[in-house]
N, C-alpha and C positions, 0 to 999 in steps of 0.2 A: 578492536571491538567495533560493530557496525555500529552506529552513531543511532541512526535513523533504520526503524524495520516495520514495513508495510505491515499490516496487521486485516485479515479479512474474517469478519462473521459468519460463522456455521450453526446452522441447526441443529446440533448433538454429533454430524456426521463429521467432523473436522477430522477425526482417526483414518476415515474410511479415503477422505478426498487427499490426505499426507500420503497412504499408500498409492494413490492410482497418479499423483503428480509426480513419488519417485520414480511408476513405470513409466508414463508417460515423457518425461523431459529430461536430456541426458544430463548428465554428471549430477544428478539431483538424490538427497537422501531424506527421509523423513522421521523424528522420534518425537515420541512423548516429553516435552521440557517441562512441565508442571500439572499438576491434580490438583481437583479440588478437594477439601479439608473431608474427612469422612462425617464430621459433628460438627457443630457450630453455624452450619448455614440457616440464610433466610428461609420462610416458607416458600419464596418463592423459586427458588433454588436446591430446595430440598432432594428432589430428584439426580440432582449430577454426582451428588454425594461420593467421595472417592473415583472420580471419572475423570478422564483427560480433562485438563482446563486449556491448555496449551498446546499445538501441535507447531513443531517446526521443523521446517522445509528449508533445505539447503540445497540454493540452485547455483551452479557454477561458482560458488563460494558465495554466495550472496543469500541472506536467511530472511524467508518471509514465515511469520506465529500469524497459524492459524486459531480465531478463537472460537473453542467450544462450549456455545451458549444455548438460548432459547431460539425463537422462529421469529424476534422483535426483526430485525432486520438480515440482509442479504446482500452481498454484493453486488456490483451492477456496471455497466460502462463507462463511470465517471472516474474509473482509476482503471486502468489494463497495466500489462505490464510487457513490456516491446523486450522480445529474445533476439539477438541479433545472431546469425549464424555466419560467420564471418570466413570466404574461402580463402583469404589472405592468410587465418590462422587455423585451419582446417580443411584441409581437401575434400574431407565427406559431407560439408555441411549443409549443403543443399540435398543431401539423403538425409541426414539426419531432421531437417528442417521439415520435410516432408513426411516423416517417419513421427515426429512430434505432432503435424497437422492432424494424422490421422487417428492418434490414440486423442487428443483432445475435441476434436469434433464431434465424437460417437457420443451419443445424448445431447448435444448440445447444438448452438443455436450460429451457423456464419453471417457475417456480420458484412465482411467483405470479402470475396471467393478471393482462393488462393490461385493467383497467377505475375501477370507482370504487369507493373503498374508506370507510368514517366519516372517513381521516385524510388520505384527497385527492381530489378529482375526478376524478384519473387518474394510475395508478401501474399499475406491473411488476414484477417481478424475474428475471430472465433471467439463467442462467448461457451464457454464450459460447461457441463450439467450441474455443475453446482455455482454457478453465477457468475464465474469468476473468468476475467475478459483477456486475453493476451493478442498480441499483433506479433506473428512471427515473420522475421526482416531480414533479407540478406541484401548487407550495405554494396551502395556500386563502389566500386575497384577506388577510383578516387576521392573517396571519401573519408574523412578521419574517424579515426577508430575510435569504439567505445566499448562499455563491457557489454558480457553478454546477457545481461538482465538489467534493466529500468525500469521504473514504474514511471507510469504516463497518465499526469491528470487533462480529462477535456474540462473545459470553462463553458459550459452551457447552462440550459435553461435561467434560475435565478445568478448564476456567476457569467454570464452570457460576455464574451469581449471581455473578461477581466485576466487573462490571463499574463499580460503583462505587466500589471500591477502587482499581480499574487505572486512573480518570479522576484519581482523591485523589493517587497518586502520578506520576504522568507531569503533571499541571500544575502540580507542585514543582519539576521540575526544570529549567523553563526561563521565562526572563524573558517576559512578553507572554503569557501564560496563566491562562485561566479558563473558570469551569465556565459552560456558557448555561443550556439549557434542561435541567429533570428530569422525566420523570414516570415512576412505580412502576406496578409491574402493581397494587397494591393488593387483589389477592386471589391465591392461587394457580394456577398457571397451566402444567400442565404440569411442569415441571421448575423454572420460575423461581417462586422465592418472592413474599410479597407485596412484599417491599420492594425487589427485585430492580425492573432498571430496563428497562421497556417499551421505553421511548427516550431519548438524553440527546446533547446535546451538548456540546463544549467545543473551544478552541482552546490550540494549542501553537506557541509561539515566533510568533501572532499568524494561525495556518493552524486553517483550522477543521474537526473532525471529530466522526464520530456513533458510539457506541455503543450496544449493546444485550446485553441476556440473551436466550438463545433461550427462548420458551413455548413450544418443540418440543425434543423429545429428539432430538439430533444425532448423527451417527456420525463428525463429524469435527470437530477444532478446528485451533487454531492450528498451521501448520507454514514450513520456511522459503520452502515457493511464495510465501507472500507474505511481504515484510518491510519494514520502515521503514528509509532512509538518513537518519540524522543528519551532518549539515556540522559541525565543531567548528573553528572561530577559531583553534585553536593547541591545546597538547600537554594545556595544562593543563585545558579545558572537555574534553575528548578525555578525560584519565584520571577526570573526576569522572564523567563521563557514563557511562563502562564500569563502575565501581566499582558508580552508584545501577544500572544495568538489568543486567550479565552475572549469573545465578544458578546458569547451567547450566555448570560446568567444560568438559563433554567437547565443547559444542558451541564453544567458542570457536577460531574459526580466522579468518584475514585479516582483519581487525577484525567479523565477525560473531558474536555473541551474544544468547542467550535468556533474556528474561524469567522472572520468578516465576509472570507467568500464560502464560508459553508464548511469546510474542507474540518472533518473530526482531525485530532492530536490524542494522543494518552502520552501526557509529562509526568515524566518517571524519574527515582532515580535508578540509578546503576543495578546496585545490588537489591531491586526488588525483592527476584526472589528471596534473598536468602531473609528479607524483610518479612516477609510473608510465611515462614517457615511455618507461624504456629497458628491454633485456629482462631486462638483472644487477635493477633497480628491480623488475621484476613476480615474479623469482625469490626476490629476499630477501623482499618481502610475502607469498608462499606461504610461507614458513617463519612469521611473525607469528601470534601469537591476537589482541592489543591491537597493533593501528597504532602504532608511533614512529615520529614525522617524522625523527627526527635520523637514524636508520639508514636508511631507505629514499633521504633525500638525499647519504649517504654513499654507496651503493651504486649513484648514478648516475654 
């Protein structure tokens, strides 16, 4: 079971964006994993009534839930997600990599033209028509290998140069975690200091991800379009897990809370859904900040 699964805000259309990411990115499949309750919802939710709540996307085995909400927020550049298209384990991959450029560009926004850059033979960055940011990467020949999906936080704007701190504490807090690769801008760079981190990777609870400082002055950071779902085993990984990452009081609601660098979480346990099965269940977790299993099994 993925530990950790990238979670991005949709406007109602998270069905529509699951179908065009299956055409779009190979070995990728998309289905409905939860609805909302057909009664019981808020006024302000009334509308989704029996509607996708969940959409998940399964890209080369790696599962990003899309969630389908209101128009409160949207994804943005402060989480991409780098596809590496690897010729070491794929002959076609730079067709294929190309073939992805071009279904994900069409409505949407380049960010950095796809060509050849010092740090690949052939790289992108492409924001999507529906917000959503990806770097498609094909690693040089000796380079160590990684999967073929990451998610990649930049450390800009308010998190500006913190991204080595944010890597120091998020691979404390979970077993199977370490830092990979570092390298420092080494000189000033914009807004990122010298020591501030060009590129870096690490893995958490054995899933691997890239960070970076922006050498661009950004007008956007971290917000809850995009967020991390953590899976928690039971009540007690659940309360340490909310203790190290909630900092923000007033964002705490239905177990979602905000880091010190910004960065949304939704701490969960495991078997949400099957938590949530009934509509008394989805009305008591709207009253929640911190998820307790015991009352939400009570209240089925």
């Amino acid at each position: 079971m993925q530990k950790i699964v990238p979670n991005l805000w949709f406007a109602g259309d998270a069905a529509e964006a699951g179908e065009f990411y299956a055409a779009a990115l190979p070995e990728t499949t998309s289905r409905v994993a939860a609805s909302y309750p057909d009664d019981g919802l808020p006024d302000f939710q009334r509308q989704l009534a029996g509607l996708p709540l969940v959409v998940e996307v399964e890209v080369g085995g790696h599962t990003l839930s899309l969630i389908n909400a209101g128009s409160e927020f949207r994804p943005n550049g402060a989480m991409s997600f780098t596809l590496n298209f690897d010729p070491s384990r794929d002959s076609e991959a730079r067709a294929r990599l190309d073939a992805t450029w071009e279904h994900l560009v069409g409505g949407g926004e380049v960010r950095m033209p796809l060509g050849e850059y010092p740090f690949s033979p052939r790289y992108g960055w492409v924001e999507d028509r529906f917000g959503v940011n990806w770097q498609l990467f094909e690693p040089n020949p000796d380079g160590d290998s990684r999967p073929f999906l990451m998610p990649s936080l930049l450390f800009c704007g308010a998190a500006q140069n913190r991204a080595g701190e944010a890597i120091e504490h998020y691979t404390s807090l979970l077993p199977d975690s370490r830092v990979g690769m570092q390298a420092p801008y080494g000189a000033q760079s914009g807004p990122a200091t010298p020591e501030a981190l060009m590129y870096s990777d690490f893995t958490l609870a054995g899933q691997w991800f890239v960070a970076m400082d922006s050498g661009v002055e950004q007008d956007f950071s971290f917000t809850p379009g995009n967020s991390l779902q953590v899976s928690c085993v039971d009540q007690d990984e659940l309360d340490r897990l909310w203790e190290a990452l909630s900092t923000v009081p007033e964002a705490e609601q239905c177990g979602w809370c905000v880091d010190r660098f910004g960065l949304s979480w939704q701490v969960v346990p495991q078997a949400m859904d099957e938590l949530l099965i009934t509509p008394a269940a989805y009305q008591a977790m709207l009253g929640m900040k911190k998820i307790v299993i015991a009352d939400l099994r009570a209240a089925r």
